[in-house]
Each structure stands twice: as C-alpha cells, then as structure tokens.
C-alpha positions in Angstrom: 211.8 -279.7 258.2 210.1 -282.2 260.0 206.7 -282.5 262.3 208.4 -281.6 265.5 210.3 -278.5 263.8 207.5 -277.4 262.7 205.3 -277.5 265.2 207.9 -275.6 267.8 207.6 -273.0 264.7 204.5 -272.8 264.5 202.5 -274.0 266.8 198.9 -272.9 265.8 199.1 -275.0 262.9 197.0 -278.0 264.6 193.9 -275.8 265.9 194.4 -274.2 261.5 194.4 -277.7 260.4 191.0 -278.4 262.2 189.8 -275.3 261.1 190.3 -276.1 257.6 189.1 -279.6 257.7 186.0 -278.0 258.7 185.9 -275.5 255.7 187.1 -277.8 253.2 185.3 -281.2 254.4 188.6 -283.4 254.2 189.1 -286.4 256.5 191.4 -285.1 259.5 193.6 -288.2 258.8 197.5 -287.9 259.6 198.3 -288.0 256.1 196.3 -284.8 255.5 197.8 -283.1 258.1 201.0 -283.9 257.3 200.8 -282.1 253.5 198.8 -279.2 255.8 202.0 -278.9 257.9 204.4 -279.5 254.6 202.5 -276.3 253.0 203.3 -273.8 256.1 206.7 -274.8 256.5 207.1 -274.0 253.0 205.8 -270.6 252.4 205.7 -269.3 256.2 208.2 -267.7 257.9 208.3 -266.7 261.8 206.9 -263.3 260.8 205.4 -263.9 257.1 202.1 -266.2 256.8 201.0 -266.8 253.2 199.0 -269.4 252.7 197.4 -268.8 249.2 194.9 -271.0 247.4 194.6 -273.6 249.4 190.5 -273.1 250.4 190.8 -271.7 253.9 187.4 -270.5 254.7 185.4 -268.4 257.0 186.4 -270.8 260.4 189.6 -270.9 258.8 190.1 -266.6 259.1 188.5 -267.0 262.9 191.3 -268.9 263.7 193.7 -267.1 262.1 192.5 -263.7 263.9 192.7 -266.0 267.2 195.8 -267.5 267.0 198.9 -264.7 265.6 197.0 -261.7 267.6 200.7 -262.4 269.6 202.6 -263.2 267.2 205.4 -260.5 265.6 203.6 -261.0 262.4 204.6 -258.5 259.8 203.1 -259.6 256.3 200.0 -261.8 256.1 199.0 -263.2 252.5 195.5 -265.1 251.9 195.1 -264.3 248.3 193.0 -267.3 246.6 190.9 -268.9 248.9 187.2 -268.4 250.2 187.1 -266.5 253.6 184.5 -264.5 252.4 182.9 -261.5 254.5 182.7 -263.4 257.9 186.5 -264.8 257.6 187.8 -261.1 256.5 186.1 -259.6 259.2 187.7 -262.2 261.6 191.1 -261.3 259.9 190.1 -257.0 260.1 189.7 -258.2 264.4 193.3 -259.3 264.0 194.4 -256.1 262.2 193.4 -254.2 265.2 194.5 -256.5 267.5 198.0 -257.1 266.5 200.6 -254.2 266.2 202.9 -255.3 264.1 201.1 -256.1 261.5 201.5 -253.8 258.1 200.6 -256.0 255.2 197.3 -257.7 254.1 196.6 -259.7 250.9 193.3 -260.9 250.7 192.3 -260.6 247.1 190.3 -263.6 245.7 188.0 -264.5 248.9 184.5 -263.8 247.2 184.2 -261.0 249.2 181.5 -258.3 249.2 181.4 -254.3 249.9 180.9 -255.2 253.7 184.6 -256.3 254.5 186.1 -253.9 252.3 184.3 -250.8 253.4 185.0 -252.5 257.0 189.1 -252.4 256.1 188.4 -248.8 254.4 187.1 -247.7 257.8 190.3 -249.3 259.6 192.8 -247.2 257.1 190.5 -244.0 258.2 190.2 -244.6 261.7 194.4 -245.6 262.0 197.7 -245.6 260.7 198.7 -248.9 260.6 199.0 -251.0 257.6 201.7 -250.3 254.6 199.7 -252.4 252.2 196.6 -253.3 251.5 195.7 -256.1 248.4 192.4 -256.3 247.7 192.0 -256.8 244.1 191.4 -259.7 241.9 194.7 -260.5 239.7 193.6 -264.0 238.3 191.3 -263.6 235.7 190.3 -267.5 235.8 189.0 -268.1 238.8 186.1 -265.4 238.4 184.1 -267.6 241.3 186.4 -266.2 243.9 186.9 -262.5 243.1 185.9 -260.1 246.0 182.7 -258.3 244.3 182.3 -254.4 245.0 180.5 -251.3 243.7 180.9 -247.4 243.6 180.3 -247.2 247.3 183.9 -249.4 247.9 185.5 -247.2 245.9 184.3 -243.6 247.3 184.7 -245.7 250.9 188.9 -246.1 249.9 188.9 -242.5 249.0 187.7 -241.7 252.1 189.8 -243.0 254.3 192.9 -242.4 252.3 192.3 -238.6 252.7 193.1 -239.0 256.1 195.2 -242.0 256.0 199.0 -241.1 256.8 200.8 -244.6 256.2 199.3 -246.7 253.3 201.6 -247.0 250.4 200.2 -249.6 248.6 196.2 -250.2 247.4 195.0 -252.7 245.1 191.3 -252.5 243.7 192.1 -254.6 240.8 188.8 -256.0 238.7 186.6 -255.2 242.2 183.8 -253.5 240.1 184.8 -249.7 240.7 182.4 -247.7 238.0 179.6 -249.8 238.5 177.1 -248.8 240.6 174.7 -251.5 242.8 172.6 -252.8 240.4 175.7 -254.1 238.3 174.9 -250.9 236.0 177.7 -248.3 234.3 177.9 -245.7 237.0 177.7 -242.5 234.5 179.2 -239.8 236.8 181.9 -242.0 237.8 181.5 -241.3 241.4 184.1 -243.4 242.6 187.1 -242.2 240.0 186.0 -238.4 241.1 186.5 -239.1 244.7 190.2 -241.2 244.3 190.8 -238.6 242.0 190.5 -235.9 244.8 192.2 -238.6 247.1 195.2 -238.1 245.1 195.0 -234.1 245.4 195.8 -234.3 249.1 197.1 -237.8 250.1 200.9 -237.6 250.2 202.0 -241.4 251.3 200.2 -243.8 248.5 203.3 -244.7 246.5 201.2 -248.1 244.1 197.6 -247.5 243.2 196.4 -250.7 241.0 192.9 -250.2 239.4 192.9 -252.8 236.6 189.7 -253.9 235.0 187.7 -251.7 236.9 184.7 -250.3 235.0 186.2 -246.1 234.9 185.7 -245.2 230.8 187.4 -242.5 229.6 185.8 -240.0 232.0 186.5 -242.1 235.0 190.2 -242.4 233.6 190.4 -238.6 232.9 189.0 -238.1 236.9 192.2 -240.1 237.7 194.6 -238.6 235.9 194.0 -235.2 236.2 195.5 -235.0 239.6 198.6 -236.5 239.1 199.6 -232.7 238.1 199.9 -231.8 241.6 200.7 -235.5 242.7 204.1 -235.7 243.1 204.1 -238.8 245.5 202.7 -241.9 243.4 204.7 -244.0 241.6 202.9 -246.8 240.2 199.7 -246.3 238.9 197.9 -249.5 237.1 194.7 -248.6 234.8 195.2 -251.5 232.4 191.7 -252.5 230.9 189.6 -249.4 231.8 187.3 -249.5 228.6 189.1 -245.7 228.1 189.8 -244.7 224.3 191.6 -241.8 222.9 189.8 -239.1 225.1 192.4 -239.5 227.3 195.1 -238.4 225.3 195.4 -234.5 226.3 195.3 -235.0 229.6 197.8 -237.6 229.6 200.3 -235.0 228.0 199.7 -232.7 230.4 200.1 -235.0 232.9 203.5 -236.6 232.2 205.1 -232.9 231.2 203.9 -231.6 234.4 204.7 -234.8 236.4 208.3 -235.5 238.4 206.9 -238.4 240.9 205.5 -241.3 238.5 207.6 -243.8 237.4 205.6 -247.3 236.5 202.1 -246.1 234.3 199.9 -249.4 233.3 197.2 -248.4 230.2 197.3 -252.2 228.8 193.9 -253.3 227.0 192.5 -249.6 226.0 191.8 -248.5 222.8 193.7 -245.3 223.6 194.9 -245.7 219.3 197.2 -244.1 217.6 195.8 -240.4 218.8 196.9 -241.4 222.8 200.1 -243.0 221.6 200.9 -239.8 219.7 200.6 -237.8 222.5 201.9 -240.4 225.0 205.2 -240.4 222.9 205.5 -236.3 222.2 205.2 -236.3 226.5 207.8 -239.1 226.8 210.1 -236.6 225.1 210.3 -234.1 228.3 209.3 -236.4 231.0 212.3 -237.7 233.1 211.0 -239.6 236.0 208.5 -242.3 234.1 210.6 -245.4 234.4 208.2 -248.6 232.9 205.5 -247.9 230.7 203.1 -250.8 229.5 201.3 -250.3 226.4 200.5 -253.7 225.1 196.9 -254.2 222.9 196.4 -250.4 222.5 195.8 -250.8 218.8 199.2 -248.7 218.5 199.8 -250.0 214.6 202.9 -249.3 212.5 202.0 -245.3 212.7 202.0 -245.4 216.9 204.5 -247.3 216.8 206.8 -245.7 214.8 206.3 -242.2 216.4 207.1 -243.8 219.7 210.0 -245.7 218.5 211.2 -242.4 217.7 210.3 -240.2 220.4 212.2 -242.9 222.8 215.9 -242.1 220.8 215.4 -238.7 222.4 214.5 -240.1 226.1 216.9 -241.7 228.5 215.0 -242.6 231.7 212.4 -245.3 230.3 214.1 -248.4 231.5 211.3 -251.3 230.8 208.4 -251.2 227.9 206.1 -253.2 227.1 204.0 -252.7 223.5 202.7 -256.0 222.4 200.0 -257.1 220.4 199.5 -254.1 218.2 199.4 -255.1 215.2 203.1 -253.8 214.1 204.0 -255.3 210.9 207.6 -255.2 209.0 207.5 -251.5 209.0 208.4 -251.3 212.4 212.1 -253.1 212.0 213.9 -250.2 211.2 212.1 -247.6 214.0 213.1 -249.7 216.4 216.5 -250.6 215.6 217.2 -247.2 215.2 215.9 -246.7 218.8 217.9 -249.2 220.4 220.8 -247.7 219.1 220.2 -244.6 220.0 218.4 -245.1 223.2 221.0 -245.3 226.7 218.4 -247.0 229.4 215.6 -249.2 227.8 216.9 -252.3 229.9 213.9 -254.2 229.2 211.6 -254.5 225.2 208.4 -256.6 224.9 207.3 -256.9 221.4 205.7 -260.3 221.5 202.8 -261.2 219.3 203.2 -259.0 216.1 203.9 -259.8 212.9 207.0 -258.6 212.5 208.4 -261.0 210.5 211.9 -262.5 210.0 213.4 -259.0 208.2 212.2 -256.9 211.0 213.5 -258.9 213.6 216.7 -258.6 212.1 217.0 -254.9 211.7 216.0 -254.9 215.7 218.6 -256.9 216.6 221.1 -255.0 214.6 220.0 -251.8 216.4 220.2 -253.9 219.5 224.0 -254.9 219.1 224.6 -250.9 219.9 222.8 -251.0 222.9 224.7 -250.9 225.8 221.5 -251.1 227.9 219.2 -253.7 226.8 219.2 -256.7 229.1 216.0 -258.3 228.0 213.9 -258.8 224.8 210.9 -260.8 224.3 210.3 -261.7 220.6 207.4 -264.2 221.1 205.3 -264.9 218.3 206.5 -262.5 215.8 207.2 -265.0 213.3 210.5 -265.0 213.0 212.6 -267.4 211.3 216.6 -268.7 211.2 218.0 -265.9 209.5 216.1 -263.5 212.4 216.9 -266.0 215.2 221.2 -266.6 214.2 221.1 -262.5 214.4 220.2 -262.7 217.8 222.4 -264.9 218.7 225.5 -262.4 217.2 224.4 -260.0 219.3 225.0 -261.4 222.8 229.1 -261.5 220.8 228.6 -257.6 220.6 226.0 -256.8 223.5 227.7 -257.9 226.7 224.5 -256.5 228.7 221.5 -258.6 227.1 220.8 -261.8 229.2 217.1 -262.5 228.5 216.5 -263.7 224.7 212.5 -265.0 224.5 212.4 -266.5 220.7 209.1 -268.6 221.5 206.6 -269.8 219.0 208.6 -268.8 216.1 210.0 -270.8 212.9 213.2 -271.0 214.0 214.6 -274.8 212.6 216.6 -277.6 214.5 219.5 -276.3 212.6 219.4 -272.8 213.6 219.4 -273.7 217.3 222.2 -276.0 217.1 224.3 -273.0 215.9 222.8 -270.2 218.3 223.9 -273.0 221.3 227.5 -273.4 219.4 227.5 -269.4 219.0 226.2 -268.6 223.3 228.9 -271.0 224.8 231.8 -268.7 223.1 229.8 -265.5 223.2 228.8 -263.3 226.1 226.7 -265.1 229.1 222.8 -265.6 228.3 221.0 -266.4 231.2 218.1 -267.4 229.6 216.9 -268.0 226.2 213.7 -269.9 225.2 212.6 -271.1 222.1 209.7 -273.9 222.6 207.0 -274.0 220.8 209.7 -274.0 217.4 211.2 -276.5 215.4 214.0 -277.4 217.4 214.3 -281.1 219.2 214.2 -281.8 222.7 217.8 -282.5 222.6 219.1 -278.9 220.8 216.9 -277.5 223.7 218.2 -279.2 226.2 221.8 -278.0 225.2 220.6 -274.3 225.4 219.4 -275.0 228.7 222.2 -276.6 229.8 224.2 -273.2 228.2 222.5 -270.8 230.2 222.5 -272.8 233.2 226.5 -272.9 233.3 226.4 -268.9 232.5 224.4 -268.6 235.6 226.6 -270.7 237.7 229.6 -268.9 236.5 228.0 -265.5 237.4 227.4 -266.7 241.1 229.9 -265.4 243.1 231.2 -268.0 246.5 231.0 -266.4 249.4 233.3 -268.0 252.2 232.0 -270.3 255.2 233.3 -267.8 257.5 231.2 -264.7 255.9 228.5 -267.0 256.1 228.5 -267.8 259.3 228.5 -264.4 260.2 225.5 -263.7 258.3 223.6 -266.3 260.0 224.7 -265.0 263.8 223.6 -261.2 262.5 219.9 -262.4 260.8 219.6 -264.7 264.6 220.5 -261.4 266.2 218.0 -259.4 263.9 215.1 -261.9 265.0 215.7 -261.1 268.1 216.0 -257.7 267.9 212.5 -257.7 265.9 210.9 -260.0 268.4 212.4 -257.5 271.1 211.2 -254.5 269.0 208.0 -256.1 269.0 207.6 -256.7 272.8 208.5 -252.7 273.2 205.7 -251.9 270.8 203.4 -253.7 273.0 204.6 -252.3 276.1 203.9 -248.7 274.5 200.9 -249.8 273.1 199.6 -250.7 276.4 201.2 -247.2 277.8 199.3 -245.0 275.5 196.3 -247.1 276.4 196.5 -246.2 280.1 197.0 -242.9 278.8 194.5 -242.3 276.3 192.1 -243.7 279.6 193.4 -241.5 281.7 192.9 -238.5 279.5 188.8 -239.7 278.6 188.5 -240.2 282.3 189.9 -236.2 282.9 187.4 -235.2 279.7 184.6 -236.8 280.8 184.9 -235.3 284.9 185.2 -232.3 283.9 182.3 -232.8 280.4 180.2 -233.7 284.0 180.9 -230.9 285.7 180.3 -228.4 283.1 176.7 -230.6 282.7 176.3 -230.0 286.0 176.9 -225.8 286.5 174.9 -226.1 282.4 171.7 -227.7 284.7 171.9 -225.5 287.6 172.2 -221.8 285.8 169.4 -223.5 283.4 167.3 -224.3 286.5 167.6 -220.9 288.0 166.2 -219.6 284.8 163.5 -222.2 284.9 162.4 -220.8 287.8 162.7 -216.6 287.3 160.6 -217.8 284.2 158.2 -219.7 286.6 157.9 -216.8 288.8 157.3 -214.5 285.9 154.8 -216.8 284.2 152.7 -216.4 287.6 152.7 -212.5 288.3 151.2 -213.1 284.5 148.3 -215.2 285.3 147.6 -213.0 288.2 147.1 -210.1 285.9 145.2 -211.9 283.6 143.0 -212.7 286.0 142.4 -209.4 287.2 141.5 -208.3 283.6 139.5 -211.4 283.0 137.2 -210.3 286.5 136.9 -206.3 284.7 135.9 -208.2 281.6 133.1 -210.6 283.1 131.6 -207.3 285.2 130.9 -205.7 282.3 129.7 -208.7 280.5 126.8 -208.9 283.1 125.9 -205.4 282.4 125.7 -206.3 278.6 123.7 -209.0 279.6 120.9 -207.1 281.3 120.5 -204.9 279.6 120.7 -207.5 276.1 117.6 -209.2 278.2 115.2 -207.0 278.3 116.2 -206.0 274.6 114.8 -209.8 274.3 112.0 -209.7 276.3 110.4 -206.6 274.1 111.0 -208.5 271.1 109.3 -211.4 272.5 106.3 -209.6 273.2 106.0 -208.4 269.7 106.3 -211.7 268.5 103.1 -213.0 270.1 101.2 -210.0 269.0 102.4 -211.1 265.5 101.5 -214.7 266.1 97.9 -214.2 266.9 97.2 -212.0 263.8 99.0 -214.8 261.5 96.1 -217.3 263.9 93.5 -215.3 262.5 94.6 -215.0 259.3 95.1 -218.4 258.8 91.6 -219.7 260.0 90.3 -217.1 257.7 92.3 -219.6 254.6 90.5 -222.1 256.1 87.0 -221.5 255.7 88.1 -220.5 252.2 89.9 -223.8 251.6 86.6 -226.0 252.8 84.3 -223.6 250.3 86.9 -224.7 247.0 87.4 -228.0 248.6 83.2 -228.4 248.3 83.2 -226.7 245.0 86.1 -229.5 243.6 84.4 -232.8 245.3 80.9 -231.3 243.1 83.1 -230.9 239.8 84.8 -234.5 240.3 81.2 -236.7 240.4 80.1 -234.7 237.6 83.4 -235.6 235.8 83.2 -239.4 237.0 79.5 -239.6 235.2 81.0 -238.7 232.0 83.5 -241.1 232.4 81.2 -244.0 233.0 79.3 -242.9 229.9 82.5 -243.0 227.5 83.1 -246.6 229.0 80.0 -247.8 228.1 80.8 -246.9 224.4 84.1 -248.4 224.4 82.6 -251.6 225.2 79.9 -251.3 222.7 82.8 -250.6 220.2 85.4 -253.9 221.6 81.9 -255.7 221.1 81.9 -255.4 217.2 85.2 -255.1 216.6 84.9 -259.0 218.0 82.1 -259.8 215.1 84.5 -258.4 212.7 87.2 -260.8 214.0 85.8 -264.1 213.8 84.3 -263.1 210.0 88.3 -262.2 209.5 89.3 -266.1 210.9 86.5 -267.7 208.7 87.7 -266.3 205.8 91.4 -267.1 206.8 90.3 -270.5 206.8 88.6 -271.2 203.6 92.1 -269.5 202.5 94.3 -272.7 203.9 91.9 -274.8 202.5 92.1 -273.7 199.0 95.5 -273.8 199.0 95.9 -277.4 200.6 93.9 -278.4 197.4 96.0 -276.6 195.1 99.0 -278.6 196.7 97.2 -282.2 196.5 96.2 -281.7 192.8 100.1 -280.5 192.4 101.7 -283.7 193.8 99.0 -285.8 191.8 99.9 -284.6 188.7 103.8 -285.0 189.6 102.9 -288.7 190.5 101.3 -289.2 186.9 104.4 -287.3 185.2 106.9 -289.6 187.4 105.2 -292.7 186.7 104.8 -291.8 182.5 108.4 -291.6 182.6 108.9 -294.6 184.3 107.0 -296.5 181.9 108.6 -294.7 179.0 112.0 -295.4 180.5 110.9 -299.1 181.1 110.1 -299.7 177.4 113.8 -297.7 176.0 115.2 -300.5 178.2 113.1 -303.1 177.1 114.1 -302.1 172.9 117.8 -302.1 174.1 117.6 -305.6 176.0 116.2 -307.2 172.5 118.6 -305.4 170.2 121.4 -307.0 172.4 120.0 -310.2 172.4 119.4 -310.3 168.4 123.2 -309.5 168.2 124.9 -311.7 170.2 122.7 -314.3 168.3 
C-alpha cells in the first residue's frame, strides 16, 4: 500500500505521527514517517486500530481520543506502550465519546489505580464495551505493567454488578491482593468482592486474574461462586501463590458446575492432594473443555490418577500438564488414556523426564486415538527409538497434525526416516524437532514435508466465488458504516430526549420547591404569631413577679437596718475592750524593755571573758610554733649528717673500686708480657 493509499485510509495518521515524535523524541524526518505509516497500514483496519509496542505516549492517547471520536471504530488495541494515566484517560474521553466502540486493550501502559478505577466507573455508569484488557501478559517488560492495588479490584467488582454487556476482563499480574503499601492484603478484600460479582453478574463470559497476589483464601473467595455461576467460561488463576487448600472447593465446584469450560491453575502448588480431587471431579463434569495444569508439582502419583480419571471423561478437548516432574512411570497411564479417551484433541507434556520408553508407550496409546490432533513432547528426553514411534503413528492416526519433538536426542538418522515415513503417511502439518541432532538439511526436508501437506489441504476456491466475496465484505462496510451513522442519529435522539425529560423533572422538582416554601412559610408565621401571644404572657407574669419582689424588698430592708444598728452597739463594746488590751500591752511592753537591759549587761560581762580566754589561748599558740620549729631544725640536721655519711660511704667505695681496677690493669700487663 503506498503513502497516498494510506493516507485516504487513514487520514489522522500525520497529526499521530507528530504526536509520537513528541513522545518518543525521534527526528520527524520523511524516512520516519514513512516506517510510522508502514506500521498502520499493517496492523489497522478501517474499524480495528492496534498499534502495540511501538512507545505511543500520553500526547500520543490525546490524539488518539481526538482524532477516531468519528470514526466506526470497533476494536482498539494499545497493549505495550507508555500512555500512562493521562493518555488512558484521554483514550476513557474517547470511550464515551464514540459509540461504536466495544473493545479496549490497554495492558502494559504503566498505568496506576487512577485510570483503571476511571474505566471501572465507565463499565458502572454504561453498557458499552464487550472487552476490556487491562492486564499485564508480558512478564519481561515489568517497566511498563499497569500497577494496581485492592481498591482496583473491589472498584471492577463494582461496576460489574451492575454492568449488563462486558464479557471479557483481564486483571492479569495488576497487583490484586495487595493492599497500598505493596503489603499481602490478609482478608483478601478484592477476591471477596469479584467473588460476589460472580454471584449476580450474568454476562462476563473470560475473567483472567493471573499472577495476581489471591493465596489460597483469595482463590477459595473466587471459586466458591462458580456453584451458582452458570455464565463464565474462562476463568484464568494461573500463579495465585494458592496450594492444596483449594482442593474441596474445587470438587465441588466442577460437580456442581455446567457453564465453565477453559479453567487456568498453572504455577500453584495445588500437589498431588488438588490434582486428586481435580481428577475424581473431571470424572462427572461435562462442560470443562481445556484445563491447564502445567508446574503444579502433580508427580507420577497426580499424574497417574488423572491419566486415569480422563479414560472415563469425553468432553476435555485440550490439556496442558507440563513440568511436573513425571518420570517413566507415567508412559503407560497415558497411553492407556489416549486409547481410551474420545475428545482430548490437544496433550502438552513438555519438560518431564519421561524418557525414550515412556514416550513410546504414549505414542502407542496415541495410534488408537481417533481424536488427538496435537502433542507436544518438548524436552522429555526422548530419543530415536521414541521419535520413529511417532512418526508410525501419523500411518495409523489420520487426525494428529501437530508433532513438537524439540530439545530431545533424536539423531540425524532418525529424522531422515521420520521425513521418508510423513511424505507416504498421513498429512503432518507441523513437526519440529530443533534443538536435536538433526542437520539443517534433514530439517529443511521436514519443513518442506509439512509445507506441501498444508498446501495440499488448501482447498481453491474459484475467481468467480471470490469475486463475490469481495462485492458482499464492500457491501458489509457499508452496511457497518451505515449502521454506524444510524447509531449516531439515535444516539443524538435519546439525547434530545433524555433533555427533554431532565427539563420536565426539574419544572416540576421547582414547583414542588416552590408549594414545599410556601406551606413552610405559612407555618413560619402561625409559629411567629404563637411565639408572640407567648412573650406577651410572660410578660405579664414577669410584671406579678417584680411586684412582689418590691414587697420582699422592703420589708428585707428594714430586716437590714435592725441588724445594722446592733452591729454598732457591738462595735463600740469591741472599742472599749480593745483600748482596755492596750494599756495592758504598754504595762508588759515596759516590764520586757526592763528584762532586756538587764539581759544585755550579762551579755557584755560573758564577752569580756571570752576575750580574756582568746587572749591566752594566743600565748599558748606561739609557745606551740616555737617548739614546732626547733622540731624542723632537728630533723634538717639529722638529714645533713645522713647525706654526709653517704658521701663518705660513696667515696670509700670509689676508692676501693679504683684500686680492684688498678690490681686487674697490672695483672694484664704482666701477662701479655
């Protein structure tokens, strides 16, 4: 397709490209813009945009909301890229804006709980969309995934309650269970309220909670209501951190079941207790269709009970139980349930250790089959003997057309006969066996096997029946784009409408306000009126009750004036008294001032002998010094006549040592002479 085609296609794609020049900071150079316009033209349709991973940001999702409001856009895919919360709001605007529109991917945007609790209000608040993808499937690019809480989750449940048209969710690895801190939400709050979601909600037909933080009791809170849920059909809870808790209510579950068909419990520890009781439900249930079970930590036991329990069930079509550790025990089970077994269509025992006899026995069990159209043997160390056993089978099988032999030891030999065996045997669509020992050239010529299989299954349809095809979809466009136009056109009606009827609510909402404000004013008033014929009343008792307060006064006065006048008689006999204590104070205070010189004399006296007494004790003092000194003196002389007679010692020595030397200094010399 080139520029011009495109552009009469799709003609926002300039005012995008601008937009995502901005996002991504590339040169808006013509060679740019033409790999932009390349990438639309290639995975866009007139009424499918999907546009995945290729960074459109937050001016990129403005645009977007701007430019297809108009358009009869029915699926709308931006999984991958990093719109974030303002570009998903932008894209929420065009939601609401455009009609047609019914399904939204926009997992892997770095997200947080503001856009998706703003899309959870959307699926509350109308009936709209048919799909919503949220989630985070790539487990790689953790930089992108939309990051949630408990609040998201209970926000979904919500809405969905009242939410008539949704058929789809995906909450895949958003961080449902944990609550905002990034903490294990222990009640589980958001698996209780999509648990009761599922008690009443009657439309959700795929509900994909992958990697989402639930445990066993979150897991429990989901499944319990499946028992009245007849609706769901696919229900994802692959890496849950559950374990084996799980495994009564799971029986219960699929015997009282009719509606589930697809059930995802990859990555939990469930054991071989919840694959027991998995496979003793499998025996009644008739409606589950594909059941994945891969890194349960089944082992031979689980695996063997469930081998068995599928010879008596003929409704599981695909099944996936790989990497549980199933050894060379497990040949025989299962070749004894693909013999048995009428629908399995589709077996994944990849990455066991099965070994080359096991693979055998399956493959002997398989050449009964009459249903199995696929088997992946990955990594389950098989070798030649194994892989020419497989290649027998398509002789026997006509239905098997998917044979997955990879990372095995299968030889160069071996392949060269399985291709020699597949050109005369029954059509093989596709085998592959890299990661073995064949050459490039032995794979080439299974390739080139398969390949003519294919071609030969294609069936040529004539130019005339496909010219008609092409006039019918030209006719179906316009009959959507027609459709669409209608929509609008009612859209617009029930607009007008929906006006009209607010405008008649809210006349006559003011006209009941207004006869509510009179009848209330009349009432304001009779209580007025009362409230005065009150005070008047209370007047009059309040002028009875002053009267005969002035008479209590009176008569309280000359009470007063009595008591006064017995007070002063009081108060001059306390004068009297009182100067009487005073002539009686002056006498003591005379008597006191007499005592006090005579007691001052005596004191003078008793000083005078103290200082008679500080005036020997001074005598005895200086005899005390005297004799202190003549002390100090004798011993000074003690010390002098000490060190004298050290010096004489010292200096004997010396002399003695002097003469010892001189001997010794003549003895020497006599010898050497």
């Amino acid at each position: 397709m080139n520029s011009n085609q495109t552009l009469s296609r799709f003609p926002w794609v300039p005012e995008l490209f601008h937009a995502w020049c901005k996002d991504s900071r590339q040169e808006a150079s013509a060679a740019n813009y033409k790999k932009f316009q390349d990438i639309v033209s290639a995975t866009c349709t007139f009424n499918h945009i999907k546009l995945r991973k290729i960074r459109l940001g937050e001016l990129s999702g403005v645009c977007l909301s701007k430019v297809l409001k108009d358009l009869p856009l029915e699926r709308l895919d931006l999984t991958g890229n990093m719109l974030r919360d303002l570009g998903t709001m932008a894209i929420l605007k065009l939601v609401k804006s455009n009609p047609s529109l019914r399904h939204i991917s926009i997992g892997m945007n770095d997200c947080g709980p503001e856009s998706a609790i703003g899309f959870a209000r959307e699926l509350k608040d109308s009936n709209r969309l048919l799909s919503l993808e949220f989630g985070n499937e790539d487990t790689k690019d953790s930089l992108r995934g939309n990051r949630c809480d408990n609040v998201v989750g209970i926000a979904y449940a919500q809405a969905l309650m009242f939410n008539t048209s949704l058929t789809s969710l995906n909450l895949t690895r958003v961080g449902l269970g944990y609550c905002a801190d990034r903490t294990v939400d222990p009640k589980q709050e958001s698996a209780l309220c999509l648990g009761e979601m599922l008690r009443v909600n009657s439309t959700l037909r795929t509900l994909k909670l992958g990697r989402d933080h639930f445990g066993s009791m979150g897991v429990v809170l989901l499944l319990k209501p499946l028992q009245v849920n007849r609706t769901l059909r696919c229900l994802d809870l692959s890496h849950t951190k559950c374990g084996p808790e799980i495994a009564l209510v799971m029986t219960e579950v699929l015997e009282q079941n009719e509606g589930l068909q697809e059930l995802n419990l990859t990555g939990n520890a469930i054991g071989l207790v919840g694959v027991s009781a998995l496979a003793q439900a499998l025996i009644v249930n008739a409606a589950l269709r594909t059941l994945h079970l891969a890194n349960v930590g089944m082992k031979d036991a689980g695996a063997t009970q469930l081998a068995q329990a599928l010879q008596q069930n003929h409704h599981l079509t695909e099944l996936n139980v790989s990497r549980n550790g199933m050894t060379v025990a497990c040949g025989q089970p299962w070749g004894m349930c693909l013999s048995k077994n009428s629908t399995l269509a589709s077996l994944n025992l990849s990455k066991n250790s099965l070994t080359d006899e096991a693979v055998r026995q399956i493959a002997r069990g398989a050449a009964l089959s009459g249903s199995l159209q696929s088997i992946d043997l990955t990594s389950v160390k098989a070798a030649d003997a194994g892989a020419l056993e497989w290649a027998s089978v398509s002789a026997r099988n006509s239905s098997l057309t998917v044979l997955k032999l990879k990372n095995n030891f299968v030889s160069d030999w071996a392949g060269l006969h399985m291709a020699d065996m597949l050109e005369s045997g029954a059509p093989i669509f596709e085998i592959d066996m890299s990661a073995n020992q064949l050459s490039h050239s032995t794979l080439l010529r299974l390739d080139v096997v398969c390949e003519t299989h294919r071609d030969n299954s294609k069936s040529r349809e004539p130019r005339q029946l496909m010219g008609q095809i092409r006039k019918l979809r030209q006719v179906e466009k316009r009959l959507r784009e027609t459709e669409f136009q209608l929509q609008r056109t009612r859209n617009a009606r029930m607009e007008i409408e929906k006006t009209r009827t607010m405008e008649e609510d809210l006349l006559s909402g003011l006209m009941e306000k207004a006869q509510f404000q009179q009848s209330k004013l009349q009432m304001e008033l009779s209580s007025a009126k009362q409230r005065r014929d009150d005070a008047l009343k209370l007047l009059a008792d309040r002028e009875k009750e002053l009267i005969a307060y002035d008479i209590t006064s009176a008569k309280n006065c000359e009470k007063m004036e009595a008591a006064i006048e017995a007070d002063n008689k009081k108060r001059d006999e306390l004068r009297q008294e009182s100067k009487t204590a005073e002539e009686a104070l002056e006498f003591e205070r005379e008597t006191a001032q007499e005592e006090t010189n005579a007691l001052e004399e005596a004191i003078e006296e008793i000083k005078t002998a103290v200082e008679e007494v500080y005036a020997s004790m001074g005598s005895v003092t200086e005899e005390l010094r005297v004799l202190e000194r003549a002390r100090f003196l004798a011993q000074k002389e003690n010390r002098e006549r000490e060190k004298e007679a050290l010096m004489r010692e010292m200096e004997a020595q010396a002399e003695r040592d002097a003469k010892k030397n001189a001997r010794k200094g003549k003895k020497g010399a006599k010898g050497k002479g």
